[in-house]
KEKE-351565 format. One line per 5 residues: number of its first residue (from 0); their letters; for each residue x, y, z negated of N, C-alpha, C. Coordinates in steps of 0.2 Angstrom, whole numbers, plus 5000, padded with zeros to 4 digits. Each point is the difference from the previous one (the first is absolute). Example, Ala and Ser with C-alpha at 12.3 -4.5 7.8 and 13.67 -1.06 7.14 Angstrom:
# KEKE-351565
0) AS) 5066:4972:4961:4996:5006:5000:5004:5006:5000  4998:5005:5004:5004:5006:4999:4996:5005:4997
END
This chain:
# KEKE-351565
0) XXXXX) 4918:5048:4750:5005:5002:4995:5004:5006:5003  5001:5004:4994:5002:5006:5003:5011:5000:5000  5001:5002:5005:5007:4997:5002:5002:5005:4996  5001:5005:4999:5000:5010:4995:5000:4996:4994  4996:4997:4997:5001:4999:4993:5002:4996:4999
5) XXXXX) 5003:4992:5004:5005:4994:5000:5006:5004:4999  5001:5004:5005:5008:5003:5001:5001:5004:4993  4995:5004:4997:4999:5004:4994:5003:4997:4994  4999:4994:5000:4998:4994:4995:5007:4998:4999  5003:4998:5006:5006:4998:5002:5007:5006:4998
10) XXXXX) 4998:5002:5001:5003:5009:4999:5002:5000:4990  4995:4998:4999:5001:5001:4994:5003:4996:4996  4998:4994:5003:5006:4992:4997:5007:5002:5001  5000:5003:5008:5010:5001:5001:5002:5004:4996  4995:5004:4998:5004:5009:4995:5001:4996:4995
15) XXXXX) 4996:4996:4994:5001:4999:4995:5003:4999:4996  5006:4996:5003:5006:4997:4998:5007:5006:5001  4998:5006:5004:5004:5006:4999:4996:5004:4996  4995:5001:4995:5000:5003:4997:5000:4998:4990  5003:4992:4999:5002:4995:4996:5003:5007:4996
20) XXXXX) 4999:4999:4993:5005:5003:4994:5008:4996:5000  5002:5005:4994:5007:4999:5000:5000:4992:4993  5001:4997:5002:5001:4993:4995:5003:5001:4994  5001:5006:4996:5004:5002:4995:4995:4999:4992  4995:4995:5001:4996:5001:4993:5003:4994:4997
25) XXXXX) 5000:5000:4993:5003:4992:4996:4996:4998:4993  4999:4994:5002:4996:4994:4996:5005:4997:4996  5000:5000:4994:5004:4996:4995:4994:4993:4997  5001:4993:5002:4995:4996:4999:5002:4996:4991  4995:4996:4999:5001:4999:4992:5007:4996:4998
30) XXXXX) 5002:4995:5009:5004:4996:4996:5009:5005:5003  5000:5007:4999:5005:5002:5002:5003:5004:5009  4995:4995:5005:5000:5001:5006:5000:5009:5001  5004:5001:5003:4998:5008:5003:5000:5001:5007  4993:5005:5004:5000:4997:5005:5000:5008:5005
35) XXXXX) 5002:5000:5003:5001:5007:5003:4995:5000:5006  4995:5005:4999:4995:4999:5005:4996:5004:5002  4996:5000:5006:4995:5008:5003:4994:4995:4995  4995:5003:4995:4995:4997:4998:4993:5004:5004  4997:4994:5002:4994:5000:5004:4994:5002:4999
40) XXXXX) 4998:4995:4992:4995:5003:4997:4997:4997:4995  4996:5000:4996:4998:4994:4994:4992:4999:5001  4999:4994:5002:4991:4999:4999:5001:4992:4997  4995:4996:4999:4999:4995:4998:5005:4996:4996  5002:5004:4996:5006:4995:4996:5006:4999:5002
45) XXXXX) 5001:5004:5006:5007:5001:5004:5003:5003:5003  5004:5002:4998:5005:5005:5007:5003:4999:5004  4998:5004:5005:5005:4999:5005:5004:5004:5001  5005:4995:5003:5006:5005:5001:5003:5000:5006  5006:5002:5003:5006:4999:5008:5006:5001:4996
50) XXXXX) 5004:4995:5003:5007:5002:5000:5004:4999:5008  5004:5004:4998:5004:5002:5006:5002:4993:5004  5003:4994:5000:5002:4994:5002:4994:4995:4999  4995:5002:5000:4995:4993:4998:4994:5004:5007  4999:4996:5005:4995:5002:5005:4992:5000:4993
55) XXXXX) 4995:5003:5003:4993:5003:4997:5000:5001:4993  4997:4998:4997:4995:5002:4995:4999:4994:4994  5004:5002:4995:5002:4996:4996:4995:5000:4994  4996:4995:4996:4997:5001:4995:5001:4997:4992  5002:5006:4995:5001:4996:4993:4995:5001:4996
60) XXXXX) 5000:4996:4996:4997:4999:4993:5001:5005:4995  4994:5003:4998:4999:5006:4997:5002:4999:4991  4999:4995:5000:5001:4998:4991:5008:4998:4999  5004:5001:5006:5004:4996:4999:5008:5006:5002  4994:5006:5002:5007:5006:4999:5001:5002:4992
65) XXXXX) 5004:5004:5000:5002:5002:4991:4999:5008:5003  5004:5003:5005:4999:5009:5001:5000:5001:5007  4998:5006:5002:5002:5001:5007:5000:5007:5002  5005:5004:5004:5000:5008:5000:5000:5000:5007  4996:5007:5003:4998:5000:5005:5000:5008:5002
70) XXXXX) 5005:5002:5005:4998:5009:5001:4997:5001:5004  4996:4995:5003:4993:5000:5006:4994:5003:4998  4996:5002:5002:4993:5002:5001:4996:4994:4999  4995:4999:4996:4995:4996:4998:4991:5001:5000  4998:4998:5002:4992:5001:4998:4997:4995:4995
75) XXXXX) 4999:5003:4995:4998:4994:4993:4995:5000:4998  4995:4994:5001:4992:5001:4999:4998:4996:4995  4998:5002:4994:4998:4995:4994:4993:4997:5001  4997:4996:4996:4995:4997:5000:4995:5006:4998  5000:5007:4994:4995:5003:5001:4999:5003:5007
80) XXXXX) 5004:5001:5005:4998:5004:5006:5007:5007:4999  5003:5002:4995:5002:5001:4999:5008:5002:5006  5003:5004:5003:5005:4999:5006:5006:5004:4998  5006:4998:5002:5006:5004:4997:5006:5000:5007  5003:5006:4999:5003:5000:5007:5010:5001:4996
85) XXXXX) 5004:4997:5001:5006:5000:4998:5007:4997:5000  5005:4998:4997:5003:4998:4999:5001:4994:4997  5002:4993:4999:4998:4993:4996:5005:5000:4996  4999:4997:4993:5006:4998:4996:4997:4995:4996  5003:4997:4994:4998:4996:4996:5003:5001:4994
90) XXXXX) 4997:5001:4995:5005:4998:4994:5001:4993:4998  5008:4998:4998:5002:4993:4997:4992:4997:4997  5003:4992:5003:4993:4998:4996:5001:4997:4994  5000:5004:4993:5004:4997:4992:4995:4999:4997  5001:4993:4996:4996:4997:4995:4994:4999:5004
95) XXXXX) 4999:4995:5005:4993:4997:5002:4994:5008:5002  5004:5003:5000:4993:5006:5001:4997:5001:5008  4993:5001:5001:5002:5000:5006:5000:5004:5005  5002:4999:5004:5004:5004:5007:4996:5006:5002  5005:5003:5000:4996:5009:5000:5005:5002:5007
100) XXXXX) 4997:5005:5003:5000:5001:5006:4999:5010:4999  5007:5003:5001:4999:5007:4999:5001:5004:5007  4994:5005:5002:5000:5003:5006:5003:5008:4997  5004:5001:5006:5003:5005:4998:4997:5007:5005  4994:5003:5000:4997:5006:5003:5005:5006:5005
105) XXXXX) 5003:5000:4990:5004:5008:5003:5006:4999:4993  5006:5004:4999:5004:4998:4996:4995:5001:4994  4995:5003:5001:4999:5001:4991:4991:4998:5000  4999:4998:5007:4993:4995:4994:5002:4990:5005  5001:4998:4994:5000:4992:5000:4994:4997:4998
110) XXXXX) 4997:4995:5000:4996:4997:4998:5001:4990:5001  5000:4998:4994:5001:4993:5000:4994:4996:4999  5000:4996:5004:4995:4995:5001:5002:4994:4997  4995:4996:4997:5002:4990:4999:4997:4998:5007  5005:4996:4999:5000:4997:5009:4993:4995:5002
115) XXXXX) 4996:4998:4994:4994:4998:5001:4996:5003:5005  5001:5007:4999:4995:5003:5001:5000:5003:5006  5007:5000:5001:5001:5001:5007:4996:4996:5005  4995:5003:5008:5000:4997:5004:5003:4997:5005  5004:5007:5001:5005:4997:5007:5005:5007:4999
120) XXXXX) 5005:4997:5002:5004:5009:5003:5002:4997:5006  5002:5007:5006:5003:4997:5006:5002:5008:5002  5003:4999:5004:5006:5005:5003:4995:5005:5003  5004:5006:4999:4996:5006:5005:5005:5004:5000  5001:5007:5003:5004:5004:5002:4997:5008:5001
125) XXXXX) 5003:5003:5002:5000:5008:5000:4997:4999:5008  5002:4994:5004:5003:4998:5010:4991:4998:4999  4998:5003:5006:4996:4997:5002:4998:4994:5002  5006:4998:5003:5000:4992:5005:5000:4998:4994  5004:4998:4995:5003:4996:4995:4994:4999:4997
130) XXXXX) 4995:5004:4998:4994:4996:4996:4994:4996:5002  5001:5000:5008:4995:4996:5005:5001:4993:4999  4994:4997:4998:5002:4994:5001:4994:4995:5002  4999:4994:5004:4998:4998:5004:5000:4993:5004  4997:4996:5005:5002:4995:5000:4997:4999:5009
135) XXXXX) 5004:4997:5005:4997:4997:5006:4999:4995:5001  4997:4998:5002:4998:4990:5004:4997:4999:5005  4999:4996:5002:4997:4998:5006:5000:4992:5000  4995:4996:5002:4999:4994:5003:4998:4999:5007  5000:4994:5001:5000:4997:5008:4998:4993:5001
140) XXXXX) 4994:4997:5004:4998:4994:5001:4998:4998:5006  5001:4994:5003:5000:5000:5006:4996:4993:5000  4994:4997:5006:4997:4992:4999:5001:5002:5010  5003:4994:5001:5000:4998:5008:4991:4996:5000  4996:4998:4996:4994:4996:5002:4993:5005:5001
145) XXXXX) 5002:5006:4997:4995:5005:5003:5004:5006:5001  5005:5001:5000:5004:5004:5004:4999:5007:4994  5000:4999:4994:4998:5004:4995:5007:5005:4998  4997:5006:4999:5008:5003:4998:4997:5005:4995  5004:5000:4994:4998:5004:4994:5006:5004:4998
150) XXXXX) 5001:5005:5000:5006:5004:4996:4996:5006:4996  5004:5003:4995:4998:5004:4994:5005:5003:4999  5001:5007:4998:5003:5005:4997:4999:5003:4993  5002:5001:4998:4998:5003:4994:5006:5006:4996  4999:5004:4997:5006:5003:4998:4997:5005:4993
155) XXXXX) 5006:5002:4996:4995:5005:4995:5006:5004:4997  5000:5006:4996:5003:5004:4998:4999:5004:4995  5003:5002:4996:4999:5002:4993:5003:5006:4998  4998:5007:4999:5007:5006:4996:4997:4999:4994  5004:4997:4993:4996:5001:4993:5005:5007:4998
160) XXXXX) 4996:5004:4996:5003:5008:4998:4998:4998:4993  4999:5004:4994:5000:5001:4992:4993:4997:4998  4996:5006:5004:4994:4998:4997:4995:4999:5005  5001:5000:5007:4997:4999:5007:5005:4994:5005  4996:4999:5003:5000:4995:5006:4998:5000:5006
165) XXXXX) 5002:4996:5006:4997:5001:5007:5002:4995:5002  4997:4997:5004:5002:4993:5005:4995:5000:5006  5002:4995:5006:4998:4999:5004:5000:4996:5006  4995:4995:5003:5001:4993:5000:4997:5000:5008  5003:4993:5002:4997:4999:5009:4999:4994:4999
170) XXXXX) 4995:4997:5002:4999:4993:5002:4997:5002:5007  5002:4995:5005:5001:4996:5008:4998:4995:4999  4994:4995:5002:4999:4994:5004:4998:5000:5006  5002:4995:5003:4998:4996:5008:4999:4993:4999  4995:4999:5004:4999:4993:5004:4999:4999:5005
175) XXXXX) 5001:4996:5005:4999:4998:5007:5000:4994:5001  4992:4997:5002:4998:4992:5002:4998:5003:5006  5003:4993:5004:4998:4999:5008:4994:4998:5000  4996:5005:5006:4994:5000:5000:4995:5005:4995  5002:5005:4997:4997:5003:4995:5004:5006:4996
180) XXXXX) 4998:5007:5001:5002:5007:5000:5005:4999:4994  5006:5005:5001:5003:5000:4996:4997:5006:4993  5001:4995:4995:4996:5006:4993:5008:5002:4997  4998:5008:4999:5005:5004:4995:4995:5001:4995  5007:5003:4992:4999:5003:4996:5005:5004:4996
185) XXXXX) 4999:5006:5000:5004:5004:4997:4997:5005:4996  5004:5001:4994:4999:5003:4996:5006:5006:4996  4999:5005:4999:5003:5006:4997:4999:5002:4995  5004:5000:4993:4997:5004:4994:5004:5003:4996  4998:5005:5001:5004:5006:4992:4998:5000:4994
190) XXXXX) 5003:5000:4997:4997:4999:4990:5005:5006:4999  4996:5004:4993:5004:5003:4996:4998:5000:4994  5003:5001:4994:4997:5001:4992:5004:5003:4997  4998:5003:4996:5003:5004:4993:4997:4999:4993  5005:4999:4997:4998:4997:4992:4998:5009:4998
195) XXXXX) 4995:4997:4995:4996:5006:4996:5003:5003:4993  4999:5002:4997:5002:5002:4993:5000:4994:4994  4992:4996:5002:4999:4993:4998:5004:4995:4999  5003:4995:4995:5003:4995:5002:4997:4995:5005  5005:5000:5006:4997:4993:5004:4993:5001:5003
200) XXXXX) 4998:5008:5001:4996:5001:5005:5003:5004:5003  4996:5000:5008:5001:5003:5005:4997:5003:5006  5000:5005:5002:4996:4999:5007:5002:4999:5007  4995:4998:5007:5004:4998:5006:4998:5001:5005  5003:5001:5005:4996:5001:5009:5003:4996:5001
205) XXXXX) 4996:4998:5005:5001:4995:5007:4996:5001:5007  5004:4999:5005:4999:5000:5009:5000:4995:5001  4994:4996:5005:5005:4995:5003:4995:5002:5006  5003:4995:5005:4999:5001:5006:4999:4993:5004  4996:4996:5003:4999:4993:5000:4997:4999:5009
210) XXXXX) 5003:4997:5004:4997:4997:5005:4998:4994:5000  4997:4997:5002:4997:4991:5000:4997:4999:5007  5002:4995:5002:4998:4998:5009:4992:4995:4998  5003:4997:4992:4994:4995:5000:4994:5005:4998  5001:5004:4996:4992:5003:5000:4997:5005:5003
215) XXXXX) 5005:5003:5006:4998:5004:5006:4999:5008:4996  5008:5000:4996:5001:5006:4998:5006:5004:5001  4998:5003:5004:5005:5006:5003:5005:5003:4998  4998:5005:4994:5002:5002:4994:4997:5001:4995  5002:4998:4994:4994:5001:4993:5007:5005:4995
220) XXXXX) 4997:5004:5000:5003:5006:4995:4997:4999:4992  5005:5001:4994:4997:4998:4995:5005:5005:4996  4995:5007:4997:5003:5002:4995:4998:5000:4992  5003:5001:4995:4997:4998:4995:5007:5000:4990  4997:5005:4998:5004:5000:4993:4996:4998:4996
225) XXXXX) 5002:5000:4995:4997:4998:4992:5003:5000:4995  4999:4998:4994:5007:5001:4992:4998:4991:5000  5005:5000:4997:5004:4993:4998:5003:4997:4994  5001:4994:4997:5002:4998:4995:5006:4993:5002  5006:4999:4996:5003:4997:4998:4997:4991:4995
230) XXXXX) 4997:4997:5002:4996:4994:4991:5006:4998:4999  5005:4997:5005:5005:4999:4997:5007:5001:5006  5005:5000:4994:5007:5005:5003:5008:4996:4996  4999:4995:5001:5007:4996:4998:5004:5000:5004  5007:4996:5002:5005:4999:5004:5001:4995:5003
235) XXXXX) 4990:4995:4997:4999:4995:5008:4994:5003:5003  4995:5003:4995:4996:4999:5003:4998:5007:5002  4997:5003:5005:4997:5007:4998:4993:4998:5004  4995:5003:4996:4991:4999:5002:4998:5008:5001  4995:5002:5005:4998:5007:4998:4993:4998:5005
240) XXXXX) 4998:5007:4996:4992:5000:5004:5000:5010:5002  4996:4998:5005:4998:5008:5000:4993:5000:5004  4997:5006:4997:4993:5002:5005:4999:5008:5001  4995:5003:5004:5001:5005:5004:4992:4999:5006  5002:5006:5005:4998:4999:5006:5001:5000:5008
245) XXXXX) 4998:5000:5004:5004:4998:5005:4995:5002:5007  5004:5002:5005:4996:5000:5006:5002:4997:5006  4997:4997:5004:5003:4995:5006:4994:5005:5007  5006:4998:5006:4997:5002:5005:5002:4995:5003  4995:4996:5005:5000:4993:5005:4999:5002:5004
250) XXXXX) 5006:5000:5008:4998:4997:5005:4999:4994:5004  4996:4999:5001:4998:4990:5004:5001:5004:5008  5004:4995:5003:5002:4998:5005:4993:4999:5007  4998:5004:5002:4996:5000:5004:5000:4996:5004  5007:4996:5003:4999:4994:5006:4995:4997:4997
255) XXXXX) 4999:4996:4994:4998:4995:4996:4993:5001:5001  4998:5006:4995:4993:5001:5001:5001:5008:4999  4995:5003:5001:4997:5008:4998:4998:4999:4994  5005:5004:4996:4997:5002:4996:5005:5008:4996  4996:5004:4996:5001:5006:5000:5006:5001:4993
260) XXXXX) 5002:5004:5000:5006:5000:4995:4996:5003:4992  5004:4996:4996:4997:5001:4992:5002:5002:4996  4998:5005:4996:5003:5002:4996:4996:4998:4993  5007:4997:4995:4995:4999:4994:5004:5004:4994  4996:4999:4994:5003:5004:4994:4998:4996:4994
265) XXXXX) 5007:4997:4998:4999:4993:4996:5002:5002:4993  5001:4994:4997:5002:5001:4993:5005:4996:5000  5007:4999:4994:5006:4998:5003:5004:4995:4994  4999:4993:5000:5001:4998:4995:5005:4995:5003  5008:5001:4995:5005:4995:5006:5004:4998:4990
270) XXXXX) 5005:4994:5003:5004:4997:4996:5005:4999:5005  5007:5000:4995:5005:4998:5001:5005:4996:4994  5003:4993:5002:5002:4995:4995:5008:4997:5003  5005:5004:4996:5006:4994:5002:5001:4996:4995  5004:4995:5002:5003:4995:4996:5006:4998:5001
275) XXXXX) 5005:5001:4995:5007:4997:5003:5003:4994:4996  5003:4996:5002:5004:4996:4995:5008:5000:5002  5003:5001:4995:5009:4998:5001:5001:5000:5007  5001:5008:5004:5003:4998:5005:4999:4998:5006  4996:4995:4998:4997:4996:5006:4994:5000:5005
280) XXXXX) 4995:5000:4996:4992:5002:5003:4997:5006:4997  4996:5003:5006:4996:5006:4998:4994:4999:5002  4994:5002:4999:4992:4999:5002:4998:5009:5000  4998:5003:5004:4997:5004:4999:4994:5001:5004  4995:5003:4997:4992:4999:5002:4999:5008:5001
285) XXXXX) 4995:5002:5005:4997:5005:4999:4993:5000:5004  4994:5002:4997:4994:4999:5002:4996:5005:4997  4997:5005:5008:4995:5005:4998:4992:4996:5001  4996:5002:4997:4992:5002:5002:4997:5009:5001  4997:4997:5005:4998:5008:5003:4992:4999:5001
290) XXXXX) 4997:5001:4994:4991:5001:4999:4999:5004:5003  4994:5001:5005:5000:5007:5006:4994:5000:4996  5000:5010:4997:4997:5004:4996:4994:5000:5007  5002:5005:5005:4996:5003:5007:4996:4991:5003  5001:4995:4999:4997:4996:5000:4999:4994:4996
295) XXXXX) 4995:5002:4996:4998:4993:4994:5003:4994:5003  5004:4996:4996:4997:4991:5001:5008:4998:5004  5003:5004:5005:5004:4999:5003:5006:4999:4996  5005:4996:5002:5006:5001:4997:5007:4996:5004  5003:5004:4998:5007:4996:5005:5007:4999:4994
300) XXXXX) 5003:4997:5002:5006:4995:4995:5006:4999:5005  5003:5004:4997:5007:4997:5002:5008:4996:4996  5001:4998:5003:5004:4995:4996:5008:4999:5004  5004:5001:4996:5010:4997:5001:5004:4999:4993  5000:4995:5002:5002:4994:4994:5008:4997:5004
305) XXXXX) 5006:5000:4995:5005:4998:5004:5003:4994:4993  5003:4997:5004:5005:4993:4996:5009:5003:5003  5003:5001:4995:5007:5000:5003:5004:4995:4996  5005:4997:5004:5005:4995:4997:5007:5004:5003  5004:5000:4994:5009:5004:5001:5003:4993:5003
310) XXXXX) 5003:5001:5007:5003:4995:5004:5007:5000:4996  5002:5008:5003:5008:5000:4998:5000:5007:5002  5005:5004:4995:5001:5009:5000:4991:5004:5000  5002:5001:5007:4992:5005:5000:4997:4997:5006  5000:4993:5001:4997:4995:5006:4995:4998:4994
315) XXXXX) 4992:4999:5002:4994:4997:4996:4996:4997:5006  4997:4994:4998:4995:4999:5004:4993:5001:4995  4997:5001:5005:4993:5003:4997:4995:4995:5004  4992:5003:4996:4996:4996:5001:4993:5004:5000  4997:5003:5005:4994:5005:5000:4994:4999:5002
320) XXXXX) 4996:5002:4995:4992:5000:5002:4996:5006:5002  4998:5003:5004:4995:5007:5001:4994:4997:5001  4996:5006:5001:4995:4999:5005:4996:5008:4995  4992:5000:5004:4997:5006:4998:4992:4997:5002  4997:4999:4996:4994:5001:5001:4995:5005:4999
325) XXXXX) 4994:5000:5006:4993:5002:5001:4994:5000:4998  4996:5001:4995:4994:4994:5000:4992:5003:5004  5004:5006:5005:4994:5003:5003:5003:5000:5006  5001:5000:5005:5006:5003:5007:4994:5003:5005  5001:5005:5003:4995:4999:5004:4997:4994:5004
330) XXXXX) 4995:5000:5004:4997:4992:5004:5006:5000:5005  5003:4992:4998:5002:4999:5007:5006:4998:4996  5003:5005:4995:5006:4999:5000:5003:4995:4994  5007:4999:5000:5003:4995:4992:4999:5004:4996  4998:4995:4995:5002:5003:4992:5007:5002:5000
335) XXXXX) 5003:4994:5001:5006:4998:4995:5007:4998:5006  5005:5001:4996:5008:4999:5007:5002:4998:4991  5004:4994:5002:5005:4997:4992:5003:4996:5004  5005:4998:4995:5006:4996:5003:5006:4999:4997  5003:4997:5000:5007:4998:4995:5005:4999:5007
340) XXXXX) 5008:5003:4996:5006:5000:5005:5007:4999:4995  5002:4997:5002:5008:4999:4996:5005:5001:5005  5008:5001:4996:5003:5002:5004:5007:5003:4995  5004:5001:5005:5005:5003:4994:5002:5009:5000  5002:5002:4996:5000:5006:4997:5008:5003:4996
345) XXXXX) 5002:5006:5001:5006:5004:4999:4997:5007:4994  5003:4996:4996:4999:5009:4996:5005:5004:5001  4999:5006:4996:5006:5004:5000:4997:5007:4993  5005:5003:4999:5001:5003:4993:4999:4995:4995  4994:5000:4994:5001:4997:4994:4996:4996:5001
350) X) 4999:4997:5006:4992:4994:4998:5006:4994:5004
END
């Protein structure tokens, strides 16, 4: 585990709370309540908010506000793909009409939205730091009958802009059984995308970079873009697909056995699926297949799948499955390195 990117991670948790907005936005709710608040952001049927005297992260009932003014910065993402960068307000809600949500650009272009159709909106800025957001965790197990020690790292990062994105993620395992070599796995990935002129299409690059003790891979390089689509894009759920090409270069660890470095040139077929419900749990999936063009037959699968549950503020326990499959390895070596890890986790900006 690399110590540079725990302290990195760590770094970024202590700033985030000196880079907090100013709690000046106000919620007027239907039975009269008025509530003076920094607003966090809207997904799932819910806003979240902070007020000044209530520790974390507080969540209300979207049916249940009447208006709400805002002179913060917003990113508003409708179900056609559709993305809006501005100011929040609401017109009164009179005569049962429903709730309209108006983004204000520049003084002279507005654009109002029905709240239906809204995905999400969440806070952004002009600041750098401010629009980063992200999450750490780490678990730990220990057995005194085989003297077994398992620890896991994980962490991930996000800058969302208008019509582009970038993130970038770490996974850490260890294990050590008495009497039998200690196995790591780490893993490195950069995503980026940009929405296209299309509604709810886009295109995407990805790096990742992957060590495995179990399969006797040194380093495995994996570059690879493609165009992408949205199937669906609500405020619990978002599904997308994308396809492309992709190139990997393997090194296998010579202690193990001799064998020569690979370079393949594949095809690039990946998914990604969240799911959220009120606040509470989130499920997100993502899994590539990489059919090797320069070798018929061959194909490798990669897989990270996470379960999060909201403890309290931005405390979550999670629950995680990886691995990455082989169905050719050179002789001698594994397929496959999988595994599942839980533990608990610290967000920070708007997740």
């Amino acid at each position: 585990m690399n110590p540079k990117l725990t302290l990195l991670c760590a770094a970024i948790l202590v700033a985030n709370p000196l880079l907090a907005r100013e709690k000046t936005d106000l919620i007027m709710m239907k039975n009269g309540d008025r509530i003076t608040c920094e607003i966090k952001g809207l997904t799932s049927n819910t806003l979240y908010i902070s007020v000044s005297y209530i520790l974390g992260t507080l969540s209300v009932d979207w049916d249940r506000v009447d208006h709400l003014e805002s002179k913060q910065l917003f990113l508003v993402k409708t179900q056609d793909g559709t993305v809006y960068t501005g100011t929040l307000s609401t017109p009164k809600n009179l005569g049962g009409r429903p709730l309209q949500i108006e983004v204000v650009e520049t003084p002279e272009n507005k654009v109002t939205l029905e709240a239906t159709q809204v995905v999400n909106a969440t806070e952004t800025s002009t600041n750098f730091w401010q629009r980063l957001n992200g999450q750490i965790g780490t678990g730990f197990s220990y057995s005194k009958g085989n003297q077994s020690t398992q620890y896991n790292l994980n962490s991930s990062v996000e800058y969302p802009a208008e019509r582009w994105s970038a993130g970038a993620s770490y996974n850490s395992n260890f294990t050590a059984n008495q009497g039998a070599s200690n196995k790591t796995r780490n893993e490195v990935t950069l995503t980026a995308q940009r929405l296209l002129r299309w509604n709810n299409w886009y295109y995407t690059g990805l790096a990742d970079l992957l060590q495995s003790t179990v399969q006797g891979i040194q380093i495995q390089t994996t570059l690879g873009g493609g165009i992408g689509r949205y199937l669906k894009n609500t405020g619990r759920t978002t599904f997308r697909v994308y396809g492309g090409f992709a190139w990997q270069r393997i090194n296998y660890q010579e202690a193990v056995l001799p064998s020569p470095t690979q370079q393949v040139t594949t095809a690039l077929v990946g998914t990604n699926l969240n799911l959220f419900r009120f606040d509470k749990t989130t499920i997100t999936l993502d899994a590539i297949l990489l059919p090797a063009l320069s070798q018929p037959g061959r194909l490798r699968f990669n897989l990270n799948a996470s379960y999060y549950v909201k403890l309290w503020g931005k405390l979550n326990w999670n629950f995680t499955v990886y691995g990455n499959w082989d169905n050719q390895p050179p002789p001698g070596f594994v397929g496959s390195d999988y595994g599942a890890t839980s533990g608990l986790s610290l967000s920070f900006g708007n997740r």
